[in-house]
Structures are given as C-alpha cells and as structure tokens.
ROFI-685450 format. One record per residue: x, y, z of N, C-alpha, C in turn. Coordinates in steps of 0.1 Angstrom, whole numbers, plus 5000, padded with zeros to 4 digits. Layout:
XYZXYZXYZ
...
END
This chain:
496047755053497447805053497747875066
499247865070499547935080500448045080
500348155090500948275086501948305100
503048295093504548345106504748465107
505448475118505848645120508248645111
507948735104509048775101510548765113
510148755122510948745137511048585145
509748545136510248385145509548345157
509348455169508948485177507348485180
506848435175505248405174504548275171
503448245176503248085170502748115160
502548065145502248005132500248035140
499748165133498148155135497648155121
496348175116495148145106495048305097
494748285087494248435077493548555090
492448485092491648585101492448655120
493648575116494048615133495148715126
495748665112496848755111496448905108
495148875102494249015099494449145109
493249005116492949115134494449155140
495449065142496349135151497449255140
497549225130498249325121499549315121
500249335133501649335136501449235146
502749165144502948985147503149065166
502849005176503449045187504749085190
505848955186506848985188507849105179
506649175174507549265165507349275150
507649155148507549105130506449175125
506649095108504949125102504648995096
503248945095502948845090503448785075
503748685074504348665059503348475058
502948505046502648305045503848195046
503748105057504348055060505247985046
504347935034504747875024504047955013
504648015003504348064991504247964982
502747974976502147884969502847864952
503047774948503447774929502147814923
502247894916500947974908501247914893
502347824888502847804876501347734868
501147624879500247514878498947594868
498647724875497247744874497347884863
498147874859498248034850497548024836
497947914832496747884818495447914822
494847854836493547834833492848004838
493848044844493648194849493648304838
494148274827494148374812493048444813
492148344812490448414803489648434819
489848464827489348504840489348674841
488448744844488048864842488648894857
488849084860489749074874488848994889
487549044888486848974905487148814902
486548734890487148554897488848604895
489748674891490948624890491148674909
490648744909490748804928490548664934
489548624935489048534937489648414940
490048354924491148254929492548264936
493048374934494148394941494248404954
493348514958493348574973492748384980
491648314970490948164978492348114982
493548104978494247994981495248054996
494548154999495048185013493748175023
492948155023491848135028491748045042
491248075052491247965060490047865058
490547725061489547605059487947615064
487247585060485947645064485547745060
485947855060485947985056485648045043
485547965029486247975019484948105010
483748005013482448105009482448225011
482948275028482748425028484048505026
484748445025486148485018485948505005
485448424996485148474980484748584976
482948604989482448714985482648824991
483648835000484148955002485149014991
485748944990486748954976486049004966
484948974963483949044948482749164954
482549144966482049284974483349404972
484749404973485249484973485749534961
485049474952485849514941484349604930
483449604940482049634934481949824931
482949914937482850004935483850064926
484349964918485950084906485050084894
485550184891484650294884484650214863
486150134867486350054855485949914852
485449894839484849744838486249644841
487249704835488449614836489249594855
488649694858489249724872490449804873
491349744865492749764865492949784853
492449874841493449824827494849894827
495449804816496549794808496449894794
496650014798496950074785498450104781
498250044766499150064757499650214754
501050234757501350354752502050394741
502650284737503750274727504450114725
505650104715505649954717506349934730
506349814733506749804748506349884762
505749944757505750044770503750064770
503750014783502150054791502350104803
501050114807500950154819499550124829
499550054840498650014842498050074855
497150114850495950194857495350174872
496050194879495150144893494450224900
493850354894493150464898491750444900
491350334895489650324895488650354904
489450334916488150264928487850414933
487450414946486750514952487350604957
488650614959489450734963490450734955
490350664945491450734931492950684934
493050554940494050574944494250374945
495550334943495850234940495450114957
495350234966495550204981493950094980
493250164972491750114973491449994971
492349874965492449754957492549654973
493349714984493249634998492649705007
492249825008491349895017489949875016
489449875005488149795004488049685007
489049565003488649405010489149415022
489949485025490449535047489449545053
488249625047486949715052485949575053
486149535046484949375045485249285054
486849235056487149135062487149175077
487049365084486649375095485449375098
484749375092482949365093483049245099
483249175088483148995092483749025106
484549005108484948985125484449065134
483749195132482849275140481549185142
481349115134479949045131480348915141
481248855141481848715146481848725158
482748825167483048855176482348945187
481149015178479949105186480949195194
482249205191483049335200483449465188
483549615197484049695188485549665184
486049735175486949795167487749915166
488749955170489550085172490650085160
490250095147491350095138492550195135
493650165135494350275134495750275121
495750375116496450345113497650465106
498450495096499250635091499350655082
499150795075499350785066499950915059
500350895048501651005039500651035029
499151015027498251095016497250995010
497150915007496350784998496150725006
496750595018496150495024495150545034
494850675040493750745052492750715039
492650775029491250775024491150695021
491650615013491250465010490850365022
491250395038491350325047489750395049
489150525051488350525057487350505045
487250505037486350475023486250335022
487050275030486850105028485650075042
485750185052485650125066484550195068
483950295066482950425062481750315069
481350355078479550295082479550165087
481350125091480749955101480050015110
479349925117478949955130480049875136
480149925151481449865160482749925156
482850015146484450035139484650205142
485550235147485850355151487550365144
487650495132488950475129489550565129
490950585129491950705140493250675125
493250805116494350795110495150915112
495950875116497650985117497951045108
498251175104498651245088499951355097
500851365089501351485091500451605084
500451725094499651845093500351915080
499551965070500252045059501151945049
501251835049502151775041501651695032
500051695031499551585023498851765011
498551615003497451724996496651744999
496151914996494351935004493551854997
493551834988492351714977492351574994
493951524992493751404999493651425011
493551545020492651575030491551545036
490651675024489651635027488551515023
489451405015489151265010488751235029
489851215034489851225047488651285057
488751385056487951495071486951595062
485951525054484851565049483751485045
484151355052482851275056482051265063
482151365071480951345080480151235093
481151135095480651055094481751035110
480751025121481151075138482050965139
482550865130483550745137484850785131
484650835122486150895113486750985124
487550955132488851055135490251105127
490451205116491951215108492651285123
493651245122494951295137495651345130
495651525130496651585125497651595133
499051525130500251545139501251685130
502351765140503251815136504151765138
504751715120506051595123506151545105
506451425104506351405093505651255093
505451185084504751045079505550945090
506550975088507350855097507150885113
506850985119506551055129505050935132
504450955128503350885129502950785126
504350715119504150555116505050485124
506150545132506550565143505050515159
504550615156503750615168502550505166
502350475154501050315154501750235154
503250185154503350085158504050045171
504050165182504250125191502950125200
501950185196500650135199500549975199
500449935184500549815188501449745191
502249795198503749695207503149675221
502049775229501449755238500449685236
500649585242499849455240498749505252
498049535262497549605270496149685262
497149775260496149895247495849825236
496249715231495549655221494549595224
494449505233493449445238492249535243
492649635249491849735257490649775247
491349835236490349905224489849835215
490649725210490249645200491249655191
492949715193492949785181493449685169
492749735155493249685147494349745136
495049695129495549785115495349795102
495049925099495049935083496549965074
497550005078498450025076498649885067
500249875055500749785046501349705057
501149735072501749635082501049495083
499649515078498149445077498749335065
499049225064498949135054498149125043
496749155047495749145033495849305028
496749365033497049465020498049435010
498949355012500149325000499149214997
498449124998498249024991496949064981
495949184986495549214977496249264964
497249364968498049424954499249264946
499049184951499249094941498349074930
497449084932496449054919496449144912
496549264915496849324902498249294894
499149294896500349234891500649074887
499349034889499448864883498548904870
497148994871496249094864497249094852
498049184855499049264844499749174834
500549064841501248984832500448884824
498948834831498448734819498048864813
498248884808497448974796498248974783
499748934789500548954780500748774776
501148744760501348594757502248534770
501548394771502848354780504148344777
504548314766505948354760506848464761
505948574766506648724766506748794781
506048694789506248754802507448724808
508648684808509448674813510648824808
509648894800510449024795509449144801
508649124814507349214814508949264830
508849394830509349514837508449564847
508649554857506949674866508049804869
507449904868508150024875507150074883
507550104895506550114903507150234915
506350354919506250444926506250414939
507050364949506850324962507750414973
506950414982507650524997507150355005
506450325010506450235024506650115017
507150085005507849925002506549874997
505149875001504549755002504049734990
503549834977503749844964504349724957
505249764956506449674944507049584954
506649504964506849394975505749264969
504649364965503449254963503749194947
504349304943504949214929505949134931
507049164936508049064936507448934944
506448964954505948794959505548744948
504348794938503848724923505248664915
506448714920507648694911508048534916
508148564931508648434938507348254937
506748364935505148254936505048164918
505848224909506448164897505948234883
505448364889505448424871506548504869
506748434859508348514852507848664848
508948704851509048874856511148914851
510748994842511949044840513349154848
511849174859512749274869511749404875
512349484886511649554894512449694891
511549814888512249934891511550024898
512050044914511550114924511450234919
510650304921510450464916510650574930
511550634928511350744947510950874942
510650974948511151094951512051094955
512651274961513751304967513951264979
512951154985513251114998513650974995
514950934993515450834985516050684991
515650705006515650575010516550455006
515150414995515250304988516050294978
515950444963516750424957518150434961
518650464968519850434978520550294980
519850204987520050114992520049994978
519149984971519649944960520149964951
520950094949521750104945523450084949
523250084965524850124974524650004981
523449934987523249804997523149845008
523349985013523250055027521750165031
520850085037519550155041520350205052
519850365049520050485059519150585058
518750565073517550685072518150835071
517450905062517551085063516751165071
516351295062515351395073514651365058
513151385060512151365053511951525044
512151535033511651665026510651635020
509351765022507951755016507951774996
507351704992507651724978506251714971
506551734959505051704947504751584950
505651484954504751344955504651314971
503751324977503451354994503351234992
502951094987502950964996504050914995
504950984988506350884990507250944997
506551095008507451115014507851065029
508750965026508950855040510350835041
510950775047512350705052512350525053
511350565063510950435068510250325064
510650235053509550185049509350005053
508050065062507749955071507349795064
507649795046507449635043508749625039
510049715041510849665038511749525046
511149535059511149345066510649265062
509749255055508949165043510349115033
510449175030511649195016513049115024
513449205033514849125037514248985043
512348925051512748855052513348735041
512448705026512848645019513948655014
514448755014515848795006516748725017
516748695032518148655035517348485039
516748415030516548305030515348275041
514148325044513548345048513948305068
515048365072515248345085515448435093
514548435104514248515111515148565126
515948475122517048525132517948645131
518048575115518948725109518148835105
516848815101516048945104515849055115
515648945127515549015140517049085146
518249055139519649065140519349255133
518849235120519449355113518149435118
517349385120516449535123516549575136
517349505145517849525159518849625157
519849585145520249715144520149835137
519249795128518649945120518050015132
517349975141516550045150517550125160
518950075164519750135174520950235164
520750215152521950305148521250375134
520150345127519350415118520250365106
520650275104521350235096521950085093
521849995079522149855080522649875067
523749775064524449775054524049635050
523749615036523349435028523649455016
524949465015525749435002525249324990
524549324982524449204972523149114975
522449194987520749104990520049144980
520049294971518549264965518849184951
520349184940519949114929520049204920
520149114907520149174894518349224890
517349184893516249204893515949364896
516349384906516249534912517149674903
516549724900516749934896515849954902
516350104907516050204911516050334905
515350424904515350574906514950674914
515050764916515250894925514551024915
513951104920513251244913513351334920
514051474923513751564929512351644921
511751764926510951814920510551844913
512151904909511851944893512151894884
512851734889512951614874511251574874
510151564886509051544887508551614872
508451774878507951834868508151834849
509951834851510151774834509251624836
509551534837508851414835507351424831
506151494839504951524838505151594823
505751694822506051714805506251624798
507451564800507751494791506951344788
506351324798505351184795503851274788
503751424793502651454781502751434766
504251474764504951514749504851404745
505451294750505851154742504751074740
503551094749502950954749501151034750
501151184749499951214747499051164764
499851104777499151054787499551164797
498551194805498751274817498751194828
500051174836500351104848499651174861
499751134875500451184884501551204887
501351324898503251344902504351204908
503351104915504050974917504150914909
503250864897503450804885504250884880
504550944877506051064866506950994874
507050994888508650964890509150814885
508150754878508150604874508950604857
508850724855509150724838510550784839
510750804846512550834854512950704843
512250624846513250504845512550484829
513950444819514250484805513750324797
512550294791512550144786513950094781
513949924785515149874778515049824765
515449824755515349694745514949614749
513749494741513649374750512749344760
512649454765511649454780510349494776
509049474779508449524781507549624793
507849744795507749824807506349874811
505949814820505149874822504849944841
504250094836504550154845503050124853
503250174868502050144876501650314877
500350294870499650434875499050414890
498950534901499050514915497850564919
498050694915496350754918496450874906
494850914908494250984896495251144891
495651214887496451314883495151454891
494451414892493251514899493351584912
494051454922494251504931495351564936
496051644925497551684929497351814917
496351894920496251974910497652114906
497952164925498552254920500452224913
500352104916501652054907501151994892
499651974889499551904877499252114869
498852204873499252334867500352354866
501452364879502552424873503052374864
503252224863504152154852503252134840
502152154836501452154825500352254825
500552334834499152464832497652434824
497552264836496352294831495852194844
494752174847494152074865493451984851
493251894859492451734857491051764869
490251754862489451724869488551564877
488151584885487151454887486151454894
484851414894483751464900484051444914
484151314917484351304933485451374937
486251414939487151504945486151674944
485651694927484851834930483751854943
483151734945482351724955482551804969
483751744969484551774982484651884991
484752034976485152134980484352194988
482852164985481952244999481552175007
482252055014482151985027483052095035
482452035047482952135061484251975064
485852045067486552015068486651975082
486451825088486751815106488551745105
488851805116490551715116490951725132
491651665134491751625153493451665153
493851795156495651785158495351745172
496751685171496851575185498551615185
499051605199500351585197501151455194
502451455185503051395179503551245195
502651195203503451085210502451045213
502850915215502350785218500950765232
501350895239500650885253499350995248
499551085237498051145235497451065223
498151015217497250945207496750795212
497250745220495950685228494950715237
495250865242494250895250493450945241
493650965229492351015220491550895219
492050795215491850665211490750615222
491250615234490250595245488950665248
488950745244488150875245487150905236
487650805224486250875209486150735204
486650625211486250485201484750415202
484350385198482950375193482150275204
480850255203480050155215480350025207
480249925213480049815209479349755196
479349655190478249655177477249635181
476149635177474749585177474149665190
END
C-alpha cells in the first residue's frame, strides 16, 4: 500500500518511508492512499484475542516483502500491558462501558503506538546502520510513552519538548528519571502548542532533517493513529454484530489524533453510531463542531494537562477526508488557518459528531459524579468524557486515557483520596534530569546538534 501526503505535494512512498520522514515534505501528513473495506473480514476477526487482532489489521498496511517483521513487531509491542485483555471493556451499567486503555507501561493510552513507533525505529536503525535524532512534543502522556517505547536503542537519541510547569510532576518525571544519557526532556517556557509549533518547523527544514536523522514521534507519525485503530475495531467486536451500529465512542482528545483513529475504523466499514469529542476548557474542538469555525485561543492550564492545546495537529487528517479527500482544498484552508488563526467549515463534520467542553470544576463534579453513579474512579481526562449524557439506544462507551494515579492532586481534591500505582511510586526517589531550552527553533536545534547520539553499532 501507498501513503500520500494530505497536500498533494509529495510523491505516493511505502509504510517504512512514511514512518522515517513523519511529516510529508511538502507540509501535509501521511494518510493511506486507499482505505481498506474491513466489512469482508469482521466475522473472522470476532474470536481473535487483541496481538493477532493487531496483527491482522496493522498486516494490511504492511509493505510487500516486509510482512514477517511487521507482524512481530506488532506482538513485540504489545508484550509489556500489564492486562491479559490489553484493552478491556468494562461494563458499567446498561449501555454504558468504558474502555480501558491504561495498561501498558506509562499508564497511558499513548503507549498502544509508542511502543510499536519504538520497534519499527530499531528496525530502521538496524537497516540503515545510521543514527536517529527523534523528536518530538508533548502536553503530558505522549513524552513518556515516547521515551518508554524508545528507552535503550542503540543509534536513537530522543529530544521531547514539554511546557515547564504545565504537565503533571507524576508525568514528568515518567519523563526525566530514567536515567538513561539519550533521553533529553526540553523544558520550554510557553505552552504545548509553543512546542509543537517548533518540531514541526524542524521538520520543515529539510537540511536539519537530513543532518541529524530526524525522526517523529508526535500523532504527526502515521503509525500512531493506525495503531489506535485497533483498539476501536477491539471495542466494537466485542459487541454482537447486530448492535454495533448503536456503539458511541466518547473520547477525551486535545491533538485530534485519538477519536481520528476511530472515525478512520468508521470509514474503513464498522458501523459506528457516532463520535463525542470530549475537551477541557481549552475548547478548540468543541467549538468548531459545534459553530463549524476552528479558532485558535490562549491556552489555559487545567486538571487535564494533555488536552491543554489549540492546535490540533491531526485535525488535517480529518478535514482531509471530510472535504472529499482533496488536497487542494486542504492546502487552501490550512493556508489560511495558518495566516489568520482561523477557518470557517460550516456543515463538514456531520450528524456523527458531539462535542463537549469541561471547565475545572465541571472536571471535578464529574470525577464525583462518575464515583457516585458507577462505583469507577476515572481520570481527570476521562471525567471530561462523561460530560456527555448516554442516549437511549446507544451504546456509550467511554475511552479510559490514562491511569487516575498520575493526576493525584486533582484525584484528592475532587474525591480526597490518591490512587495509587507501583510504577509511578517508583519514581519518587529518582533524581529528576530536564534540559530548559529556550522556546525557538534556532536553540532547539542547536541542542539537538550537540547531545545526538554516535552512530549504531
């Protein structure tokens, strides 16, 4: 299969080139040229446990030749969640679940494509006998899951951007207490978009890409939405096939690429009843699907730090399909989102799409009120998912994002009591390392030049 750039502007390359380059040259992000019919194979997928269901799905993007070490990467990355099911589906009431994506190694839903990211750069560190300068941003969950996937290549040196003070200390020092001389965390003063801002004009320099090796781990990277389709194909066989065309995802998203990877399982032919974006107070999204006008704001820090964003960089993913997969008018409207901070698309997303919005302290009721009702202790991002009220008819099921452990001093105030988890306890007597760098383009590559790693072997 071949992979295009959202813009047009690129020639049609292979799984492993869309990997390595991350962001298409001319701008775009990689999308599969042709979305596969999954109708065909959904029976025989029922009784498939989650690694072969990985398996088969992620195989039919595979490059030719390739297909063996493609599998077992796929079942290598799935070797550390802590759950026999990987992903379960707990029942909370009728109609209503909630599906668990906290298992793996940093507690966090990020882990499900950071772990097969981490495998499929080995492979090409191994292929290519050159280093690796990975980089990438992040708003709290994707750094640790990024360096917990990438932890001990040889050849791989990795550089993640955080706004300073704005994540959680749990998901900090997830981050900058490993020990481990190739991990650089880049504390910037600024906010998430500040620094997702500055990796993708890294890789707009075609120069400094080439120079360092650099790669991305960012939802810019294609094998991160395509891994989080499997969980959301995961989710719906579980349910009779007669009933999935009433299955609901609500889902907690700041950078799009979340509830993007379901609606592709939607277009790919499993009936899906509909999509409800979940925000914080930085409302972006619920905005625009609600009004049809994406307009960036100022970013406010909140109980839920990964969704504190504006910018969410898979939402060109989304408009591309949505305006009939054409890249003209893609490259039209993000030409102008980029010069006026603002695009108007009356009637693109559809009846499929709700949204919701949570300031703080609807956070906080919610974490109550999903204790009271359902006996389950969320996170602060999963609460803002129960915003949204089951329908008659539907079956809702909410995406759990990461563990309730690592967001202790909002899981006290609103329920005065912490979650614990071993691996985060670990944490507390590591020696914290962190790199503040200033917020532009010209010192975060000179860091980059300066601490990337020797060659492999």
């Amino acid at each position: 299969m071949n992979f295009v750039s959202t813009r047009g502007g690129t020639a049609p390359v292979s799984f492993a080139e869309a990997v390595a380059l991350g962001l298409a040259p001319d701008g775009g992000l990689f999308v599969p040229a042709e979305l596969p019919d999954l109708r065909p194979r959904l029976a025989e997928w029922e009784a498939l446990d989650y690694p072969a269901l990985a398996e088969a799905f992620l195989g039919l993007f595979a490059d030719e030749g390739a297909e063996a070490d493609f599998r077992r990467t796929v079942r290598e990355s799935l070797a550390r969640f802590g759950h026999p099911e990987v992903a379960p589906l707990v029942r909370l009431g009728e109609g209503v679940s909630v599906l668990e994506l906290f298992h793996g190694p940093t507690l966090a839903f990020k882990d499900f494509a950071l772990q097969w990211l981490g495998r499929l750069y080995a492979g090409q560190v191994e292929r290519e006998g050159r280093e690796l300068a990975v980089l990438g941003a992040t708003s709290g969950d994707t750094g640790a899951a990024a360096i917990h996937g990438l932890l001990g290549l040889p050849g791989v040196s990795l550089f993640i951007l955080y706004p300073d003070g704005r994540i959680s200390p749990l998901q900090e020092r997830q981050m900058a207490c490993t020990g481990d001389p190739a991990v650089f965390p880049l504390a910037i003063e600024g906010s998430f978009d500040d620094a997702q801002a500055i990796v993708k004009e890294a890789f707009g320099d075609e120069a400094f890409r080439r120079e360092v090796g650099l790669s991305a781990v960012n939802s810019i990277n294609l094998a991160r939405i395509l891994a989080q389709c499997v969980y959301y194909l995961w989710a719906a066989l579980r349910f009779p096939a007669g009933e999935r065309g009433r299955i609901r995802f609500v889902v907690p998203t700041g950078n799009f690429g979340n509830v993007l990877a379901g609606w592709m399982v939607a277009r790919m032919g499993v009936p899906v009843a509909g999509f409800t974006v979940a925000t914080n107070q930085n409302d972006i999204l619920d905005r625009f699907f609600r009004t049809g006008e994406y307009r960036i704001g100022g970013v406010a820090p909140s109980l839920a730090p990964s969704m504190d964003i504006q910018v969410a960089s898979n939402f060109e993913r989304f408009l591309y399909y949505a305006v009939g997969e054409d890249p003209v008018r893609v490259g039209a409207v993000m030409a102008d989102f980029r010069a006026s901070g603002r695009v108007e698309l009356p009637g693109i997303a559809g009846e499929e799409w709700a949204s919701r919005a949570s300031d703080d302290r609807a956070i906080g009721d919610l974490l109550r009120a999903v204790d009271r009702r359902y006996g389950y202790t969320a996170d602060p991002h999963t609460a803002c998912g129960f915003a949204w009220e089951p329908r008659a008819g539907e079956e809702t099921v909410y995406l759990a994002t990461a563990h309730p452990a690592k967001f202790p001093a909002a899981m006290e105030e609103a329920l005065g009591r912490v979650p614990i988890h071993p691996t985060l306890e670990a944490l507390r007597e590591r020696e914290l390392v962190k790199y503040p760098v200033p917020a532009a383009i010209g010192a975060v590559q000179a860091f980059v030049r300066s601490h990337r790693s020797r060659p492999a072997g």
